[in-house]
C-alpha positions, 0 to 999 in steps of 0.5 A, spaced: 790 797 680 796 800 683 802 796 686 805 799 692 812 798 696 814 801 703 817 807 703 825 804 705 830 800 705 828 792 705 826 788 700 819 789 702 813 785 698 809 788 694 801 789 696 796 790 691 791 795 691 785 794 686 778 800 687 772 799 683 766 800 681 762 806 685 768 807 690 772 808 685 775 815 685 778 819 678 786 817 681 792 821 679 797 818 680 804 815 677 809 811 678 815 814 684 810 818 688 808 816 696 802 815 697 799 814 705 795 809 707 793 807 714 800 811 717 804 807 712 808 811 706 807 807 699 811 808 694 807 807 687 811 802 683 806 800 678 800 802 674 795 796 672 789 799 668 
């Protein structure tokens, strides 16, 4: 489970992303890096087992 924010000034709310079972990809991600979903750039906040 991955907790993301826009990228940007604001106080946005957060938005969860959670993958499992055979969509699940081996993720490398940490805590600060941008990630780009639907021509949005999130930025990871937080990482869930």
């Amino acid at each position: 489970m991955v907790i993301l924010k826009p990228k940007g000034k604001g106080n946005w709310k957060t938005s969860t992303l959670h993958i499992e079972g055979a969509h699940q990809l081996p993720l490398l991600v940490a805590v600060g890096q941008t990630i780009t979903i639907g021509g949005v750039v999130f930025r990871i906040c937080e990482v869930k087992p």
